[in-house]
Kinemage of the C-alpha trace (Angstrom):
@kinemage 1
@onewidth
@group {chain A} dominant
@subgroup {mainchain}
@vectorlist {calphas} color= white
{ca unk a 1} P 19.661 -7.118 23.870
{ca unk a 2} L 22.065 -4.297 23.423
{ca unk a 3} L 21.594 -1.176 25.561
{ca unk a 4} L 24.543 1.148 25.253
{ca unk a 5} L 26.103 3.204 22.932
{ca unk a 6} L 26.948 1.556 19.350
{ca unk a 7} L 30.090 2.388 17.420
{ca unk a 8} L 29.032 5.453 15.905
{ca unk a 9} L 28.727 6.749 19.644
{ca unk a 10} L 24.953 6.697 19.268
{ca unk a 11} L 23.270 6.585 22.660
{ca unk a 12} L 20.053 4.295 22.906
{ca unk a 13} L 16.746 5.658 23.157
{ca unk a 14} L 16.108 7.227 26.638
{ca unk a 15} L 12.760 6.427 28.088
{ca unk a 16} L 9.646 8.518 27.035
{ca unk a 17} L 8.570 10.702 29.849
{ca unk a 18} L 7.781 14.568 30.415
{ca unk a 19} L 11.052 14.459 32.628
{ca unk a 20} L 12.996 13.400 29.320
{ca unk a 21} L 10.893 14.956 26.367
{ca unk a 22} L 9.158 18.712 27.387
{ca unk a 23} L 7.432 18.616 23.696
{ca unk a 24} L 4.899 15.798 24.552
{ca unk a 25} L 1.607 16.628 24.485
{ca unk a 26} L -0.627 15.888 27.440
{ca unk a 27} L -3.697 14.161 27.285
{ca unk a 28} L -4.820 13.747 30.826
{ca unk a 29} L -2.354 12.769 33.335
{ca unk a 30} L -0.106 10.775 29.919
{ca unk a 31} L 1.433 11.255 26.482
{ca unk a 32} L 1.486 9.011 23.631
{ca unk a 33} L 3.817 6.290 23.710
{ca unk a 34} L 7.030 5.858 21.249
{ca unk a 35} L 7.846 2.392 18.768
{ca unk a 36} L 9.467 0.666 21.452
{ca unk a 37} L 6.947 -0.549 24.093
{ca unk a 38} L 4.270 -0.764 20.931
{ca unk a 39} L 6.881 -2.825 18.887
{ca unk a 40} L 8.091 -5.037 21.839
{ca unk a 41} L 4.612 -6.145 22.925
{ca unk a 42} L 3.775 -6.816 19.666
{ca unk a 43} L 7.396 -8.992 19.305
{ca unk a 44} L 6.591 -11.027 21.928
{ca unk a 45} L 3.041 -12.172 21.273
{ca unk a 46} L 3.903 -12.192 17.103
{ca unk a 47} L 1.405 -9.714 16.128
{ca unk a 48} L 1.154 -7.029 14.035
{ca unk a 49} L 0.738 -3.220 14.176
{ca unk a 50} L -1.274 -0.852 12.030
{ca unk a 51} L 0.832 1.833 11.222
{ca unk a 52} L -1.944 4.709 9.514
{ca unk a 53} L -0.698 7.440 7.305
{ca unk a 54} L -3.604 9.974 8.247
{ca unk a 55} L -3.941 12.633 5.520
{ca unk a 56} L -7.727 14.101 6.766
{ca unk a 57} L -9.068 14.173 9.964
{ca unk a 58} L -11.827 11.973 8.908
{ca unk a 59} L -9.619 9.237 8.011
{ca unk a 60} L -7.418 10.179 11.508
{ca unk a 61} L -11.033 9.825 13.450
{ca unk a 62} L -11.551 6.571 11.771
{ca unk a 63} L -8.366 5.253 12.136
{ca unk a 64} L -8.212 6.127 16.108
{ca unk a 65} L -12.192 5.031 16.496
{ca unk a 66} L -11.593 1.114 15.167
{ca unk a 67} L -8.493 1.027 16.943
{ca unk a 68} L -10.556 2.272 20.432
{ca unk a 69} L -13.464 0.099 19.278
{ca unk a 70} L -11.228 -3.189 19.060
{ca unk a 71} L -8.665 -2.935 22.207
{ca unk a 72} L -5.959 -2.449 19.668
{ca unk a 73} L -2.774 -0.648 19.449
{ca unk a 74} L -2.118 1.670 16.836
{ca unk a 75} L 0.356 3.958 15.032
{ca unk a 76} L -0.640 7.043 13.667
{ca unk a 77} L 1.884 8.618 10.883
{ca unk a 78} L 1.785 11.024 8.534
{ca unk a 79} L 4.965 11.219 5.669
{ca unk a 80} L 7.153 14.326 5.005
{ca unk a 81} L 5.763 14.973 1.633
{ca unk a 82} L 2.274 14.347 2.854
{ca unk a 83} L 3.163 17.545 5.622
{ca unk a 84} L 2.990 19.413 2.179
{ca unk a 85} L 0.505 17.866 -0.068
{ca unk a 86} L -1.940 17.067 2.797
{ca unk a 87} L -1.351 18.345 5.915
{ca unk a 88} L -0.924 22.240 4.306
{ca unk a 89} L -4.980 22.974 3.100
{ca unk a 90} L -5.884 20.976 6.565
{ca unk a 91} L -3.536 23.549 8.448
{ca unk a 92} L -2.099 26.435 8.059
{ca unk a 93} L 1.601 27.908 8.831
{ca unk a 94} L 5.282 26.633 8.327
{ca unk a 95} L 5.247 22.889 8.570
{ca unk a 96} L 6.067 23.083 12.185
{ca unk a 97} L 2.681 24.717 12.788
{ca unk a 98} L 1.293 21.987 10.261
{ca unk a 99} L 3.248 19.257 12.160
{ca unk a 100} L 2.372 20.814 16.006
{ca unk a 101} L -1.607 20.802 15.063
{ca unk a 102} L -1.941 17.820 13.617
{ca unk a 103} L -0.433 16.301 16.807
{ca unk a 104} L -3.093 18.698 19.281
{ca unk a 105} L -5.674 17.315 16.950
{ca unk a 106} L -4.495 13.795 17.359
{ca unk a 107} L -4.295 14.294 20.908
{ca unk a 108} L -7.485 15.895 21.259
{ca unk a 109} L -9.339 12.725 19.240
{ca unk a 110} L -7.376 10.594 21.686
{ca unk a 111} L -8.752 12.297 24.740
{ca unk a 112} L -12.026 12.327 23.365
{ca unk a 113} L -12.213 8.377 22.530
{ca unk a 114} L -10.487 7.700 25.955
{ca unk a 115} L -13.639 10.220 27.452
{ca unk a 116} L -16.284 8.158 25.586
{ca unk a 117} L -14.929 4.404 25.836
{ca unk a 118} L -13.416 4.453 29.740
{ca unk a 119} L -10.383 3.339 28.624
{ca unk a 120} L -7.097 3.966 26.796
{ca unk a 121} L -4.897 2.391 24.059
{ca unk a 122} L -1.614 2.016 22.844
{ca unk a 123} L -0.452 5.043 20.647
{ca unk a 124} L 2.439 6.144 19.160
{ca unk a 125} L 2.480 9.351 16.576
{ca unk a 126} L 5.219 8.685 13.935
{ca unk a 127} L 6.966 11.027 10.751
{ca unk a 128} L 7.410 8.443 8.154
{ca unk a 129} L 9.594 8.615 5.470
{ca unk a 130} L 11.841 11.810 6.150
{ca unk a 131} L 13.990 12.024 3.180
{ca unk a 132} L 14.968 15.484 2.045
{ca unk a 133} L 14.942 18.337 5.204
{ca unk a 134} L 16.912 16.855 8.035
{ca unk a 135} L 15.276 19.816 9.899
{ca unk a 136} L 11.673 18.525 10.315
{ca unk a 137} L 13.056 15.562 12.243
{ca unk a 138} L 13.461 18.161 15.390
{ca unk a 139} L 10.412 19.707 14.239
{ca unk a 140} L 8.318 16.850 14.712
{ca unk a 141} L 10.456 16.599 18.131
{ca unk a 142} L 9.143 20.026 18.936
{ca unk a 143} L 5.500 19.314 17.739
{ca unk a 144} L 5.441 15.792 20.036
{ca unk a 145} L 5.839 13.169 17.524
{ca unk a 146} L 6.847 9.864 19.534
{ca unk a 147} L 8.733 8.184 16.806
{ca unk a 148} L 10.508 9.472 13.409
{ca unk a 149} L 11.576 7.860 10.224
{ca unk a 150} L 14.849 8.494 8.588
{ca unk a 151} L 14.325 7.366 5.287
{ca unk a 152} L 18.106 7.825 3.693
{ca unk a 153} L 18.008 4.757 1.759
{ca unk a 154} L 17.953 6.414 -2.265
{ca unk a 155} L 21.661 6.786 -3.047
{ca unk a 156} L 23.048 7.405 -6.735
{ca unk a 157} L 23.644 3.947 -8.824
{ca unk a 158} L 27.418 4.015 -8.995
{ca unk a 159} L 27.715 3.888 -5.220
{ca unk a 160} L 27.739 0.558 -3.844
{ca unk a 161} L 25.232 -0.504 -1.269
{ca unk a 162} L 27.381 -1.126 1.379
{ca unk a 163} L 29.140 2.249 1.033
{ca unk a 164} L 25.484 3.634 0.656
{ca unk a 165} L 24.550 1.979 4.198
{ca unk a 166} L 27.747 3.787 5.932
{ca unk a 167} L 26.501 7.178 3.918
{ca unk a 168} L 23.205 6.422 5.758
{ca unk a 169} L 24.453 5.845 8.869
{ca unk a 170} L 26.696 8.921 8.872
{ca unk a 171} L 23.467 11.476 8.162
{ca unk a 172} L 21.451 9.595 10.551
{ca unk a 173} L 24.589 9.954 13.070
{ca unk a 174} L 23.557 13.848 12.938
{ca unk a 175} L 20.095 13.604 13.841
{ca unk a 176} L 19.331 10.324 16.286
{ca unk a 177} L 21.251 11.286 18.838
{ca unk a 178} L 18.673 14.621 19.653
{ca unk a 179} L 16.157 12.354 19.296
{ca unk a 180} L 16.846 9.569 21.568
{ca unk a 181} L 17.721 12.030 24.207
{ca unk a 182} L 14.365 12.905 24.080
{ca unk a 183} L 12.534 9.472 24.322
{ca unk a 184} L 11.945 9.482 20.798
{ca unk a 185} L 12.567 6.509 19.059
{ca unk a 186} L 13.745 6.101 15.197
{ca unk a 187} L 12.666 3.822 12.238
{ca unk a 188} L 15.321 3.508 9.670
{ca unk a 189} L 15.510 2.154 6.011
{ca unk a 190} L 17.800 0.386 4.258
{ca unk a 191} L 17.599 -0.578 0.355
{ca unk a 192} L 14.605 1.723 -1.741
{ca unk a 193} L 11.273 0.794 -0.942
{ca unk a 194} L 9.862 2.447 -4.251
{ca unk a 195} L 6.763 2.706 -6.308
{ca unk a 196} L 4.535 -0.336 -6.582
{ca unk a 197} L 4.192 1.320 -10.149
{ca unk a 198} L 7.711 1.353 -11.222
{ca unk a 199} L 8.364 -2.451 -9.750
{ca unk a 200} L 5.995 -3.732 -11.963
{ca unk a 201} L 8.148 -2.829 -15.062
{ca unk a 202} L 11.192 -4.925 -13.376
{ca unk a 203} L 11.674 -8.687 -13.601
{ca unk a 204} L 11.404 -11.276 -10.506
{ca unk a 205} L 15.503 -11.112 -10.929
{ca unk a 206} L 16.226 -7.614 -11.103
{ca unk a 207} L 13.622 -7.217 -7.850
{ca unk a 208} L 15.380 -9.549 -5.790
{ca unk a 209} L 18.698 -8.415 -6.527
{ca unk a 210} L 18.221 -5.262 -4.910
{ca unk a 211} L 16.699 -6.986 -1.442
{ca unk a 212} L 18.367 -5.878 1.765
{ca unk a 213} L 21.167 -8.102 2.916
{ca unk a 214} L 20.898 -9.480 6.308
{ca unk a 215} L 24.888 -7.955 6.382
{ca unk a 216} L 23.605 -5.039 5.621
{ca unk a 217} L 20.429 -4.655 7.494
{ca unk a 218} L 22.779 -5.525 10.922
{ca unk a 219} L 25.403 -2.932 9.848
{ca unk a 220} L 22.374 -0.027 9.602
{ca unk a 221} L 21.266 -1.024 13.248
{ca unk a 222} L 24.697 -1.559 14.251
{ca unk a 223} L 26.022 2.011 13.334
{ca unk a 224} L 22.706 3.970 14.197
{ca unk a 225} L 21.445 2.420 17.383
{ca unk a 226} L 17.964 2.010 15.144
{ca unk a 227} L 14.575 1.106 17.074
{ca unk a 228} L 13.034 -0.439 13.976
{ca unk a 229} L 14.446 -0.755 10.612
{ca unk a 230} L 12.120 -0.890 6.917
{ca unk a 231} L 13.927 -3.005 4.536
{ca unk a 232} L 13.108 -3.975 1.023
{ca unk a 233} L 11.999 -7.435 0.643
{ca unk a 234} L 9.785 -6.700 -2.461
{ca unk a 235} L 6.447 -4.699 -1.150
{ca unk a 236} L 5.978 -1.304 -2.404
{ca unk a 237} L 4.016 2.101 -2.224
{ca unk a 238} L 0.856 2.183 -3.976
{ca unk a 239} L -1.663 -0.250 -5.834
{ca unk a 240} L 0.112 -3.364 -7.009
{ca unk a 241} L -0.032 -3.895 -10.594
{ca unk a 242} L 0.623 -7.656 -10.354
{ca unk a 243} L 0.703 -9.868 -7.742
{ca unk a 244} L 4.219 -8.904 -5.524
{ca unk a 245} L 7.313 -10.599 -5.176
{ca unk a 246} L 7.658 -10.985 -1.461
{ca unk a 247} L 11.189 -12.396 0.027
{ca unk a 248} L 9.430 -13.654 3.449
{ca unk a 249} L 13.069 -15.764 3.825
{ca unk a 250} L 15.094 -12.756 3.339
{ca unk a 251} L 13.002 -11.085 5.909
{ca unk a 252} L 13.575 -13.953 8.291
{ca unk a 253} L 17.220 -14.086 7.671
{ca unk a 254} L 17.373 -10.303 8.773
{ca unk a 255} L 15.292 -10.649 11.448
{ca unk a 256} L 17.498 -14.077 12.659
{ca unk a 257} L 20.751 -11.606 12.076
{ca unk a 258} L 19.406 -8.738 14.127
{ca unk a 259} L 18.426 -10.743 16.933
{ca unk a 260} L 21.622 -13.392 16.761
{ca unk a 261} L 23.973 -9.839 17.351
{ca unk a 262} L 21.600 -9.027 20.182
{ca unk a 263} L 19.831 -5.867 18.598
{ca unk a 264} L 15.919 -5.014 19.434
{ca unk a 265} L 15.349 -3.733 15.979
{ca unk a 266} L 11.968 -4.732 14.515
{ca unk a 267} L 10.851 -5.031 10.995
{ca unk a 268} L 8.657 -2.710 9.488
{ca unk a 269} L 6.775 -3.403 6.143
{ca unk a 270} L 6.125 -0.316 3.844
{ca unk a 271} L 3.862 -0.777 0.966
{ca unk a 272} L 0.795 -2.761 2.827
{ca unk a 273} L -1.583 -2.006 0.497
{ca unk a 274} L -3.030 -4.383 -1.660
{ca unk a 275} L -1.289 -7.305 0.776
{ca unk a 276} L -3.586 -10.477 1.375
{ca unk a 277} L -4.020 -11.390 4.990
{ca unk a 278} L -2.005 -14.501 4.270
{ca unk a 279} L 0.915 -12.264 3.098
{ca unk a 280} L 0.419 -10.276 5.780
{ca unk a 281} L 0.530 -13.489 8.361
{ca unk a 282} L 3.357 -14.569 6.216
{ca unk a 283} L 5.343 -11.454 6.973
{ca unk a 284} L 4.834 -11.287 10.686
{ca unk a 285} L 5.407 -14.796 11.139
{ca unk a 286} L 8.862 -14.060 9.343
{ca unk a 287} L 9.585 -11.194 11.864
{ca unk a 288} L 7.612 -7.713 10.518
{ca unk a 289} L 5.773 -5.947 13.217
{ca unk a 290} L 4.858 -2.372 12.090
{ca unk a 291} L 2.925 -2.279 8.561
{ca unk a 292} L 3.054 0.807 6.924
{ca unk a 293} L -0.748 1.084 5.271
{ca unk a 294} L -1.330 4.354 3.621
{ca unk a 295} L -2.469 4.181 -0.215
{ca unk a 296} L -6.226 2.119 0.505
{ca unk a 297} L -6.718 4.130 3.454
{ca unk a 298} L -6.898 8.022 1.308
{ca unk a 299} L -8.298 6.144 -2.006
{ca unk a 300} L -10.797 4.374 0.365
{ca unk a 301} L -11.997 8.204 1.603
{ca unk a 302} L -12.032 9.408 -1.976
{ca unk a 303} L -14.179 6.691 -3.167
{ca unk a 304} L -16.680 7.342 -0.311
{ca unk a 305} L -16.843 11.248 -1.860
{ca unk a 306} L -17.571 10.023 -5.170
{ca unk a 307} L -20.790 8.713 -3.794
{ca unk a 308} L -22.194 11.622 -2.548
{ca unk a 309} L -26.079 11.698 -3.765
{ca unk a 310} L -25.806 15.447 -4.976
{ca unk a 311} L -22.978 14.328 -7.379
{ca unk a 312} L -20.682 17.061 -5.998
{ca unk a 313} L -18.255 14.577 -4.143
{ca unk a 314} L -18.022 12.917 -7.600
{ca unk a 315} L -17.101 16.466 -9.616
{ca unk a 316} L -14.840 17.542 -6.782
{ca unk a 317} L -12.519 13.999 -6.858
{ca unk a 318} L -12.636 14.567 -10.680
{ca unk a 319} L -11.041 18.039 -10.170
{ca unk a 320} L -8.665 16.519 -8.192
{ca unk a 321} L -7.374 13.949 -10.232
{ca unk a 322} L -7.023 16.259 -13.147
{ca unk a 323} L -5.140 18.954 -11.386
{ca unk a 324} L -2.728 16.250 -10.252
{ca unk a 325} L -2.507 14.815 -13.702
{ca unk a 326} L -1.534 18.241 -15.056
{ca unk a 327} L 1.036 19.082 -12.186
{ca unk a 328} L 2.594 15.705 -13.064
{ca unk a 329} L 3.110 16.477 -16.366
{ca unk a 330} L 4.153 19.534 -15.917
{ca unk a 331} L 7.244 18.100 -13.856
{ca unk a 332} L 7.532 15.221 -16.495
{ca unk a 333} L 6.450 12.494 -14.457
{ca unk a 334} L 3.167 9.914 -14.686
{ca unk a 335} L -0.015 11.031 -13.040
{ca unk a 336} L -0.185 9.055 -9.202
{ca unk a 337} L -3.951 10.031 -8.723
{ca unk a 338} L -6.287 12.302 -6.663
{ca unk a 339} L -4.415 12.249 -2.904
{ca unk a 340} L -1.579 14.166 -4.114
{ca unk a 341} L -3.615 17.356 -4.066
{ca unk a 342} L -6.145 16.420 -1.012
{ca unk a 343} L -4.672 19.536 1.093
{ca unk a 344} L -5.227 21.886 -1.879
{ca unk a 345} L -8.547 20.413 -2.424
{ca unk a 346} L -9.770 20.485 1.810
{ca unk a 347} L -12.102 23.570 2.051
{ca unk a 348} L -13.740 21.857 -1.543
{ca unk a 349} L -13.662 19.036 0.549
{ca unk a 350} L -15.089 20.142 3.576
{ca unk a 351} L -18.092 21.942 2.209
{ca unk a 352} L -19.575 18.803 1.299
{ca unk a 353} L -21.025 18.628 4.556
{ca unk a 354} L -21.028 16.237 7.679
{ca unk a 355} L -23.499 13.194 6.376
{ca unk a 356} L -21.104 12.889 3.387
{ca unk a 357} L -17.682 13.452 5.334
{ca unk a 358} L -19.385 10.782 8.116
{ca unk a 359} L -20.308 8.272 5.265
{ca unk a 360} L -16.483 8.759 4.173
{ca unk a 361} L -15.036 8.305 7.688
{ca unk a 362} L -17.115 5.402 8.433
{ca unk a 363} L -16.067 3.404 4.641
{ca unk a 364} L -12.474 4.245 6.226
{ca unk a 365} L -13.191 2.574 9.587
{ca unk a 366} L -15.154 -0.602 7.895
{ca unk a 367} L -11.547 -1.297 6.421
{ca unk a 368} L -9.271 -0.512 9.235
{ca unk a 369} L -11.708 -3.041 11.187
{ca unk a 370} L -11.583 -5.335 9.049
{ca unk a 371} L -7.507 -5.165 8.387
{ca unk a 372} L -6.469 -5.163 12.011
{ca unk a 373} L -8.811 -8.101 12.678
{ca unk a 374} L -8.184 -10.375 9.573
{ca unk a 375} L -4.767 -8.851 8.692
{ca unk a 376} L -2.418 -7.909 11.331
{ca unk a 377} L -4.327 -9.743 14.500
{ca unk a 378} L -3.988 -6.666 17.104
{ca unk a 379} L -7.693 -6.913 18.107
{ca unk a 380} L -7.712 -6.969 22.117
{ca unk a 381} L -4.353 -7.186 22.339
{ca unk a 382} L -3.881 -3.610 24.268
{ca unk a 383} L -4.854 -4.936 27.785
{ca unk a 384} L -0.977 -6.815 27.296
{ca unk a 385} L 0.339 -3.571 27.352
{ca unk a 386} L -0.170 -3.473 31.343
{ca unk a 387} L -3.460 -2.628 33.461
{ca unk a 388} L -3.215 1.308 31.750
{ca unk a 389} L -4.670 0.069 28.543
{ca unk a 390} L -7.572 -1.396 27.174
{ca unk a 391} L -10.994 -2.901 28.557
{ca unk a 392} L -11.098 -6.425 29.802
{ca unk a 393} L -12.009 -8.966 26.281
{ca unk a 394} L -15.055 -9.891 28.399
{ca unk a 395} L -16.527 -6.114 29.078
């Protein structure tokens, strides 16, 4: 596999360490760990991992807990717009501050689980989806983030897609480099992942049209020195209106042409909600190893509210989804439901008490059980990340 510098003159990812990266945080004697030894492991026994967007700190908790509970690894992640719409009502401050205490809280849930189980797991802490401020990739750096996303896939129509891929590779040219001097690995994207919403108004032709192209998908790694690339093979974000067009071929062909030039480059799958577990298996057995799963997991919390006895959990998500409604329309675009306003909504939120917030949390963990048993097939798979990790299967 390819180690040194590509032709953009991007060095490869140094290795994680508190020699190489000041900004980790400690939890014990350790730090978190970035996409590479999560996504390798996983590569070689043809697994999959859970990749969590985490927009409360029940669903965080519940996330971290089934992961502890079941020896697997995990990847906890939290998008740049969700730094605004959810992580600023659960913090406070720039989104620096926002970005910096989510990752002490994360640690500090790690800690605690590793306290109460007697043993540790696999973790990396990931910003997914950077599109728009360049700048909070090196805040995340700062804050301890393991692993980034450089999302810089949208370009305007009249450019052509393999000019687009070079105008990708030449913004991501300004930014990796910091990154992988500090252990830090990078996810990037090529071709738009996109609403699940919005694909459901296209035809089976126009979808596959605009899949990535194995050429392509090479020439992203190739130029970027990438640690993990998202391509679109058909999934997207949100509930699926109808059942999705999935290129699992395509997705092998990339993953053949990646590994036929000798790049370590895994696939990651955005838009895992609403997947089947056979589409799931499907996709991992055609090369995806980190599933993006963020939609289920913050609808999956809300529903829980709406189920509080006193009827206030209920009122509360109905406030919700009206305010979003009416900011939608007022910037001209369709309502996309209550977890677009869960950080403006968090002290509401909050003061609906522990046995309802618990309930919540454990709906959230019910799910992630069940998903990284049936779905991805991570359970007890952290003891193969060396004698560090995990309990023995028998304990």
């Amino acid at each position: 596999m390819h180690s040194g510098m590509m032709d953009g003159g991007i060095p490869p990812v140094n290795e994680l360490s508190f020699e190489t990266n000041p900004y980790l945080k400690r939890i014990k004697n350790t730090h978190l760990l970035n996409l590479r030894p999560i996504l390798e492991v996983a590569d070689r026994h043809e697994f999959g991992v859970l990749a969590a967007n985490c927009l409360r700190p029940e669903i965080t908790r519940a996330v971290l807990r089934a992961a502890f509970d079941l020896n697997s690894p995990v990847i906890i992640q939290v998008a740049e717009s969700q730094v605004s719409y959810a992580l600023d009502g659960w913090f406070s401050g720039s989104k620096f501050e926002r970005l910096n205490a989510f990752a002490e809280f994360v640690a500090k849930e790690v800690e605690r689980l590793w306290d109460e189980k007697g043993y540790l797991i696999p973790i990396a802490l990931h910003l997914d989806h950077l599109q728009n401020d360049d700048e909070l990739a090196f805040d995340a750096l700062r804050a301890g983030f393991t692993s980034v996303e450089l999302d810089f896939s949208k370009h305007p129509p009249e450019v052509d897609r393999g000019e687009a891929v070079e105008m990708n590779i030449e913004r991501c040219s300004k930014i990796i480099p910091e990154l992988h001097k500090h252990g830090v690995t990078v996810e990037v994207e090529e071709g738009e992942i996109g609403e699940a919403a919005a694909r459901a108004a296209q035809s089976e032709e126009e979808i596959r049209k605009e899949f990535t192209k194995p050429e392509h998908a090479v020439r992203l790694v190739e130029g970027t020195n990438a640690d993990a690339i998202a391509i679109f093979v058909g999934s997207a974000h949100g509930w699926y209106l109808r059942r999705p067009i999935i290129g699992y071929s395509r997705m092998r062909e990339i993953d053949v042409a990646l590994r036929e030039r000798g790049f370590f480059a895994p696939i990651v799958l955005h838009g895992g909600t609403g997947l089947s577990y056979e589409a799931v298996h499907k996709a991992i057995g055609a090369g995806a190893r980190k599933f993006n799963y963020a939609t289920a997991l913050a609808d999956i919390f809300l529903k829980a509210l709406e189920r509080d006895p006193s009827g206030r959990g209920r009122q509360i998500v109905e406030k919700m989804t009206e305010t979003e409604k009416q900011e939608s329309e007022a910037k001209g675009r369709k309502p996309r439901g209550a977890r677009y306003v869960i950080g403006k909504f968090a002290e509401e939120i909050n003061s609906l008490g522990d046995f309802v917030l618990k309930a919540a949390e454990d709906a959230v963990y019910e799910h992630v059980r069940d998903m990284i048993i049936n779905a991805y097939g991570s359970k007890d798979k952290a003891p193969l990340y060396g004698s560090e990790f995990g309990r023995c299967p028998l304990e």
